[in-house]
Residue, then its C-alpha position, 0 to 999 in steps of 0.5 A: x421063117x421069119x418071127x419078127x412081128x415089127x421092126x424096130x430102129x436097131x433091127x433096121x439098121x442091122x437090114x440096111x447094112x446088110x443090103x449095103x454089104x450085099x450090093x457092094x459085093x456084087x457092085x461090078x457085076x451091077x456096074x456090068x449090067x450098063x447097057x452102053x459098052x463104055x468103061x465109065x458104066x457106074x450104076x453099082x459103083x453110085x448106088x453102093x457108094x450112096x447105100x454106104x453113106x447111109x449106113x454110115x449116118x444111120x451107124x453114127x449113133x444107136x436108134x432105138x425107133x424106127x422113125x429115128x433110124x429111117x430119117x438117118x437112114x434117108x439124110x446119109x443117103x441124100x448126102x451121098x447121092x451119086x449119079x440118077x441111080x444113087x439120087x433115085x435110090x436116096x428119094x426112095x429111102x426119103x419117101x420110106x421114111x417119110x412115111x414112117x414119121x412118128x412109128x417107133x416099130x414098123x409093122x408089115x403094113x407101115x413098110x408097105x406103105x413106106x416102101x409106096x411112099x418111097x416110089x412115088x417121091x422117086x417119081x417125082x424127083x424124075x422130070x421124065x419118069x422112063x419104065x423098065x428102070x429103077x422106078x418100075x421095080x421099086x414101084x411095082x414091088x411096093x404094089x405087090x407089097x401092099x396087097x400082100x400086107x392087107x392080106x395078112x397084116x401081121x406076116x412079115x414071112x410072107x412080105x418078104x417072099x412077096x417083094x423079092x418075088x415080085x421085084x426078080x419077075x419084074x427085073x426080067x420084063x424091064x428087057x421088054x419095056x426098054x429096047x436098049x436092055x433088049x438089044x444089050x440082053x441085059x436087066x436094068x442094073x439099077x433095079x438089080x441093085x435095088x433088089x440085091x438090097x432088099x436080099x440083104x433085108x431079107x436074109x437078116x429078117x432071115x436069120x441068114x448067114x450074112x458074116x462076110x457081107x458084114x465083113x465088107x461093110x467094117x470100114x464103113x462103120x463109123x463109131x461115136x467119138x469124144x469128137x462127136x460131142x454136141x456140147x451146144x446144148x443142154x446135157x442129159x448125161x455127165x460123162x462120156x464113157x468108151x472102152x473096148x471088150x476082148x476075150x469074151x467067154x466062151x458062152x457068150x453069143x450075139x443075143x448077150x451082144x444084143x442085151x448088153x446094148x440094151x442095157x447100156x441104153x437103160x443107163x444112158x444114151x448114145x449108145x455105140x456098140x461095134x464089132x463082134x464077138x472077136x473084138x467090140x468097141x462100145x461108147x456111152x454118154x451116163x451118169x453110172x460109168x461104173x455100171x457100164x464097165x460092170x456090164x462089159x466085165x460080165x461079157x469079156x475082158x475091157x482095154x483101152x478105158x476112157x472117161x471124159x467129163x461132159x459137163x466140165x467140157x461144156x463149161x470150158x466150152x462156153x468160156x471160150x465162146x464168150x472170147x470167140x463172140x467177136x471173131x464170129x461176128x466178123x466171119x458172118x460179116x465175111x461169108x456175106x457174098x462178095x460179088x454178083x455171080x458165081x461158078x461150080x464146074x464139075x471137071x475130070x482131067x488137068x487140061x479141063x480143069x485149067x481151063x475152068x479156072x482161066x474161064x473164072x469159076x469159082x470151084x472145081x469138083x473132080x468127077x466126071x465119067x468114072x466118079x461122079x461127086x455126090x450131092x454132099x460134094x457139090x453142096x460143099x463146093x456151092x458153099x464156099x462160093x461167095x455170090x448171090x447167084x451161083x451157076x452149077x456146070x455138071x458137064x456129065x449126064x449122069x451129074x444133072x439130077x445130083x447137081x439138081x438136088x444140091x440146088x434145091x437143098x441149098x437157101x441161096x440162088x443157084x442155077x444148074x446148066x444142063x451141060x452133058x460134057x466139059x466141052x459144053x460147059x466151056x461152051x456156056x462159061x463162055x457164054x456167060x456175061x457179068x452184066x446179064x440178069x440171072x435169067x437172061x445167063x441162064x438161057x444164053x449158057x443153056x442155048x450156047x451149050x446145047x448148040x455144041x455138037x460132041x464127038x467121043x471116042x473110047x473103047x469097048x468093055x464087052x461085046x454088045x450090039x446098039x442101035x444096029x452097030x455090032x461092036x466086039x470087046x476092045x473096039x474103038x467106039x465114037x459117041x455122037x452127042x452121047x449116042x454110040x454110032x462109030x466102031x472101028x478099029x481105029x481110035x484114028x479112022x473112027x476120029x476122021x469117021x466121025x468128022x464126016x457126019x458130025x461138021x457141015x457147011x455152018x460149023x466154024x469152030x471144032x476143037x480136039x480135046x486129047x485125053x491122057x492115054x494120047x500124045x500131043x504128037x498124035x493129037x497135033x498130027x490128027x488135028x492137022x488132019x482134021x483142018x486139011x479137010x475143013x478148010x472153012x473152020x478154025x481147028x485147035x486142039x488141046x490138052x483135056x487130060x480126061x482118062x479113058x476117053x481118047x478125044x472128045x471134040x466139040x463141033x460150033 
């Protein structure tokens, strides 16, 4: 039976980490859940690794109001976005929070209507929303909250049997509404992982044991430090206090963990209280060091004590900003853009990304198939691009929304090309021309991309059935423009197999990308192979580097 009548700041974070711990312990099993049988499905891997960015803004300090620790909450998990299912999940924690603007504590009503916000800024992040996945659960659960919420205004018990009810009979439908979950016999695993999140919600609101999930989530956990010390303005406290507590009495239990925080805050601010009753780290910006080394002494034993003097720090400080003004002033006069137009390309593999840097791209992020880069990722790399015009090369699928969101958080001109693999963005790299407008760029490379035809073999992490094809665990299976159509037994057979349906009379060009469980000998042999039968083509092969994937061949 749930007692909580609202939630405060301090309670939420507590919700979220749980739910961050849950799904990260069931994270293969979600990543399990992909309908495609390819060893790079990675829905609970992005998801989780999103959820853990979150945790740790939310973790970088104490938030005593709700709103506080939401918009933490939201800012780590677009930081950390990875994948459509890690941006869908960080626009549902955008929305929650936006709703929550200016709630100290959120009653059942307010995360209701959070939760509806957070579903429909999803929708809308979507270009072409699909029902069955993610979104459907998020807002059919956010539906089914809000009518219970005006039911009983003030019954978090019943609020939270109603989402994790309505969120496992929603989960079972998805089958239904999406045919490739049918053929597969799967639920959506983005869904899933949202609702292995909201268990984690659940079981603290609870009081459920939830002591190993916590324990997954210990290196997550980021504590305050003298290094998080933002002495650019003005301070409300003179010393900075940290010191860990050991050996606590016996009597002791989480609740004086709990009042020990509170007291702490009544003495000053940014507050960090970590661990548990075997061992906590605590740190503390006041005016009364003493008091909070009384307090901890009433608890346990205290090692490990230091005190820094903020305000001498901040003095120091600003001595030195006034010698640095000139060598500020020059480095702002240096990030200015250096040229017209510049490069992002997302590449996984030696091969490609040589390839990328010989083609003038500014900045490489490693990612791909099996790791896609985060929205803080890419936004990291489009910075250090000096131009005016910056052209992003997501070459993954699953890369393009997170690609979008780090373009439009940034102030400058930067421009995503929906390219789905390495071989078309190569494609649009080439096509690209310094003397061209940003538009005219824009849509040579988009077109030259989209005129690649793609060919991908890999294998079969488990047994499934698609698009009519019967593909057994172990399987070498071929992927037309993303889409499996070839299983066979043969990574070679299945390379010739394809060949056959993908070239026609028009095509010139076909080049065979080897990834790094291939030789070049073998590369070389099926190379020859394939231009013994096109005669009318240039054939060419080279090193991509890629992993997991034997070939990916492109098709001009």
């Amino acid at each position: 039976m749930i007692q909580f009548k609202t939630i405060d700041g301090l309670l939420l974070r507590d919700m979220v980490m749980a739910g961050t711990a849950i799904l990260e312990k069931n994270r293969e099993a979600v990543d399990a859940l992909n309908v495609f049988p390819v060893p790079d499905g990675d829905t609970g891997t992005n998801m989780s690794l999103t959820m853990q960015s979150a945790t740790r803004e939310l973790n970088s300090k104490e938030y005593l109001r709700a709103d506080e620790a939401a918009n933490a909450l939201a800012k780590g998990a677009l930081k950390g976005a990875r994948g459509n299912s890690g941006v869908i999940t960080s626009q549902l924690l955008r929305g929650f929070a936006k709703a929550l603007n200016g709630v100290e504590k959120i009653t059942p009503v307010q995360f209701a209507e959070a939760l509806l916000k957070g579903s429909e800024m999803a929708y809308k992040a979507v270009m072409k929303p699909k029902e069955g996945t993610i979104l459907t659960v998020a807002r059919v659960v956010a539906e089914d909250a809000m009518k219970q919420a005006q039911k009983a205004p003030d019954d978090y018990d019943q609020l939270i049997s109603v989402i994790l009810k309505s969120g496992e009979a929603i989960l079972k439908k998805t089958p239904d509404m999406l045919p490739a979950l049918k053929q597969a016999g799967v639920v959506d695993s983005g869904g899933r992982g949202l609702m292995l999140i909201y268990q984690g919600y659940a079981a603290v609101l609870r009081g459920e044991d939830i002591t190993s999930a916590d324990a997954l989530m210990e290196d997550d956990v980021q504590t305050v430090s003298d290094d998080c010390h933002d002495l650019t303005r003005d301070l409300t406290y003179t010393y900075c206090v940290s010191f860990k507590l050991i050996n606590f009495r016996e009597d002791c239990d989480e609740h004086d963990l709990d009042s020990f925080r509170r007291r702490l805050n009544r003495i000053g601010d940014a507050v960090s209280v970590t661990g548990d009753l075997t061992g906590a780290e605590v740190h503390v910006h006041t005016d009364n060091p003493g008091f909070a080394l009384d307090y901890g002494i009433e608890l346990a034993e205290i090692i490990e004590i230091k005190i820094d003097n903020l305000a001498d720090m901040k003095r120091a400080l600003e001595a030195g900003n006034k010698q640095e003004e000139k060598v500020t002033e020059e480095a702002e006069e240096n990030s200015a853009p250096e040229k017209r137009y510049g490069f992002v390309a997302v590449s996984l593999g030696n091969g490609f990304s040589q390839f990328f840097t010989e083609l003038n791209v500014d900045q490489i992020v490693e990612g791909g198939q099996t790791m896609n880069p985060s929205v803080d990722d890419l936004m990291n790399a489009i910075r250090q691009v000096k131009a005016e015009c910056v052209y992003v090369l997501p070459n993954n699928g699953n890369v393009i929304f997170a690609a979008n969101q780090a373009a439009e958080l940034s102030p400058n001109d930067v421009r995503v090309i929906p390219t789905k693999n390495v071989a078309m963005g190569i494609a649009a790299a080439i096509a690209f021309q310094n003397d061209a407008e940003p538009d005219e760029n824009m849509q040579r490379m988009t077109e030259a991309a989209q005129h690649v035809k793609t060919a991908m073999v890999t294998y079969a992490i488990r047994d499934s059935e698609y698009n009519g094809i019967e593909i057994k665990q172990g399987d070498i299976i071929g992927l037309h423009n993303g889409q499996i159509e070839f299983s066979g037994h043969s990574v070679h057979d299945v390379v010739l197999e394809m060949m056959k349906e993908i070239v026609t009379d028009e095509d010139e060009l076909i080049t065979v990308y080897y990834g790094a469980d291939v030789s070049e000998e073998d590369a070389k042999a099926i190379a020859e192979e394939i231009e013994e039968q096109y005669e009318d083509c240039d054939v060419e092969y080279h090193n991509g580097g890629q992993p997991l994937y034997y070939y990916l061949i492109s098709v001009e």
